[in-house]
N, C-alpha and C positions, 0 to 999 in steps of 0.2 A: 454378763451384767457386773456392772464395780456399784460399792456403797461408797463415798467419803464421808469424814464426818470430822470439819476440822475444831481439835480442840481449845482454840486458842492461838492467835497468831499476832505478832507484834514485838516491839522491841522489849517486853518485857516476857516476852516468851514463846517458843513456837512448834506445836506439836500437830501431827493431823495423823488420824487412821482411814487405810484403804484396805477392802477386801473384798473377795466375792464370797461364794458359796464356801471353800474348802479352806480358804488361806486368808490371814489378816496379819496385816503389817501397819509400823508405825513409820512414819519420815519424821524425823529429829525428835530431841527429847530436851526440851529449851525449859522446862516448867521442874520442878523438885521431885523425885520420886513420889512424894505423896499427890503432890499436886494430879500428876498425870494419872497416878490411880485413879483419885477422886472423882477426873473429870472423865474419866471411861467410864467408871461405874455408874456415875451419873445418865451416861445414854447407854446404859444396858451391856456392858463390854467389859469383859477381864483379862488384865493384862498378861495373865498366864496363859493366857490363849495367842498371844503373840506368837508369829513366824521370823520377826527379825525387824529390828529398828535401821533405816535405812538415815546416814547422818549427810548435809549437806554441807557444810564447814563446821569448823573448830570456834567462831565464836558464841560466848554464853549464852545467850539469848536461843541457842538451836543443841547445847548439850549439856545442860547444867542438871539434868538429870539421869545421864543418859550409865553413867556409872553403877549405880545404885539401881535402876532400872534392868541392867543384864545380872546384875548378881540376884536381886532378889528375886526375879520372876525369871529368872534363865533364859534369859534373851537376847540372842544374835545381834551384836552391832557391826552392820555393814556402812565402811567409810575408804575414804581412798589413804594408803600410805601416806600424804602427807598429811593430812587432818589428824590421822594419829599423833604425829610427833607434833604437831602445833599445840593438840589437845591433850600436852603431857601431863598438865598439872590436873587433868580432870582424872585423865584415863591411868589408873597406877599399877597397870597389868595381869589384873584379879576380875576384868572381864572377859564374855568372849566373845573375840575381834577376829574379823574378816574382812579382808578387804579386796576392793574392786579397780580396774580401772580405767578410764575415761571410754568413755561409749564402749564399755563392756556390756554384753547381754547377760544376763542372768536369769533363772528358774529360783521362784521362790514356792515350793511347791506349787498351785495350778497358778502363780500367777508370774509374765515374762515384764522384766523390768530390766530399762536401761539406761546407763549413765549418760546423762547429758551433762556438759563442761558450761561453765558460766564465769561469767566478769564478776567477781567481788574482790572486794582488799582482805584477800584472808589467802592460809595457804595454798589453800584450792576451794573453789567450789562447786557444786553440783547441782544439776535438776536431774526430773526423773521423767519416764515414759514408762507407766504402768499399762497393759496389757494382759486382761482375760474373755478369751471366748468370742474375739472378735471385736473387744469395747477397748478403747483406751483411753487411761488418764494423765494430762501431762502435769508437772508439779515445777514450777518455776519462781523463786524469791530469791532474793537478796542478792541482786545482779544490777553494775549501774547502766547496762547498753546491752540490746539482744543482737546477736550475730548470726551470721546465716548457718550457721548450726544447727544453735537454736531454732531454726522456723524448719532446716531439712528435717529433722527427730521432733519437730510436734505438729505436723501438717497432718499425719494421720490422728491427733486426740480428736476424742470427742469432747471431750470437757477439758478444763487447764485451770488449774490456781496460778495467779499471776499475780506479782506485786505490783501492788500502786500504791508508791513507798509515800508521794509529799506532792504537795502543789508548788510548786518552782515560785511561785510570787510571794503565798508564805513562807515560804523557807527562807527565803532571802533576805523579806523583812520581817522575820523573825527575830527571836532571842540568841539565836546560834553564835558560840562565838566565830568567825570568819572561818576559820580554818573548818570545821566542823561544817560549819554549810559548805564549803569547796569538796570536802569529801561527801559526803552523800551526793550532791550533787555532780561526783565526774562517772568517767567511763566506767569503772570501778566501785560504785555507789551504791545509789540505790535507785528506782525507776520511779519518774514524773507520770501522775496523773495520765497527762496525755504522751507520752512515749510508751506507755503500757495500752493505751489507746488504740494507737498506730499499731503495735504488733497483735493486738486481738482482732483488730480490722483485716489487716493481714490475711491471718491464718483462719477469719470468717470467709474470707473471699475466695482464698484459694487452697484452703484444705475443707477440715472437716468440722470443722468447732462447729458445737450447737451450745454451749455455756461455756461462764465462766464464774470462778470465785476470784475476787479482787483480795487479796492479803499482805498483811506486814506493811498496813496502812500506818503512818503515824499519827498519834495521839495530837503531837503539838506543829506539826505543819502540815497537817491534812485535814477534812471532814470526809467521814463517809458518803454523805449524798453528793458531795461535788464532786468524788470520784466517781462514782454510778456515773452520776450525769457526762461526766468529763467522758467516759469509755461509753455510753452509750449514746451519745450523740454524735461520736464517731462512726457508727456501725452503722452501714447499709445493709446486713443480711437483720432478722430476729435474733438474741441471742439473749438465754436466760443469764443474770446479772444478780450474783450472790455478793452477799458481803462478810469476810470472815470479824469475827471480835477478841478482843484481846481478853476481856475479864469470863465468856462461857464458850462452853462448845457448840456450834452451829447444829443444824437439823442436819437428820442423815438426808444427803443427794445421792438420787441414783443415777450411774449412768448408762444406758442402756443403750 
């Protein structure tokens, strides 16, 4: 059995806790050291009880905490070689860093997690395939295009957080200045509505998914319900359809 319990996710911040019975991890640390306490302790969680913060790139939004986070409560930030050196001005040497790399398996005590590689305009970035006890959870944001990769390393999840970054129609007639909508919007980006559709259909069909949480939705060229909608009137299997929030922490899911 896995718990998630994402605390916040979006361009103003993005952090989530996974854990079973013996072991609890965080993936990114996007929120301020207090913030992220705050929002643990909020659903019953102490961050001293961390196994190790796993980072997914080097932009703000996923480590603007993440410094302050390993010094003060001694906790492991697992990132790849190059996110460190991207993440120079965050990371000033006085944490403690380890790194992994691309579809490395790893043992984080009871729980097996492995790097998945992803399309973002950043030095590298990462998704993840958590596994305990027979359950796994796949964690995938801030990627503009999914690859076949991506679907070989999450066709065993049972559950997946998936970005559904913007609606393609807003975005375009948007505020954005051009350039800014061309980026989010390429290979490199971030994922449309219905392209994070398409790949949850996917991996309903021909793996194992029985949910999802939709994450790092945007504020100003998305709505929550038109992504539900969007991703679930794609789906021909059932699938439970969570939605993560930028301003609190979701309810714990279990996944079993």
């Amino acid at each position: 059995m896995l718990e998630m319990i994402m605390l916040g996710s979006g361009s103003g911040g993005n952090a989530c806790v996974v854990r079973d019975e013996d072991t609890m991890i965080l993936i990114d640390a996007g929120f301020s050291g207090a913030e992220i306490r705050k929002r643990m302790q909020l659903v019953g969680l102490d961050p001293d009880n961390l196994e190790a913060c796993l980072i997914t790139h080097e932009h703000g939004d996923h480590i603007k905490g993440a410094s302050i986070l390993s010094k003060r409560h001694k906790v492991s930030l697992l990132m790849h070689p190059a996110t460190r050196l991207a993440g120079k001005r965050i990371f000033n040497g006085s944490e403690r860093i380890r790194h992994f790399e691309m579809k490395e398996v790893m043992d984080l005590g009871s729980l097996k997690i492995t790097s998945v590689p992803t399309l973002h305009d950043s030095a590298t970035s990462t998704g993840f395939l958590i596994e305990s006890g027979g359950t796994s959870l796949g964690y995938l944001t801030d990627l503009g295009t999914v690859t076949e990769d991506n679907f070989l390393m999450m066709r065993t999840a049972d559950f997946l957080v998936m970005e559904a970054n913007h609606d393609r129609d807003m975005l375009w007639n948007g505020h954005y200045p051009p350039h800014l909508k061309a980026r989010v919007d390429s290979r490199v980006g971030h994922l449309s509505n219905r392209d994070s559709a398409e790949f949850i259909a996917l991996l309903a069909e021909l793996g194992e998914l029985r949910g999802v949480m939709l994450a790092h939705l945007s504020e100003k060229n998305n709505d929550p319900e038109l992504a539900r909608s969007v991703v679930s009137n794609r789906q021909e299997r059932d699938l439970e359809i969570f939605l993560a929030r930028q301003d609190k922490p979701s309810k714990p899911i279990i996944v079993e």
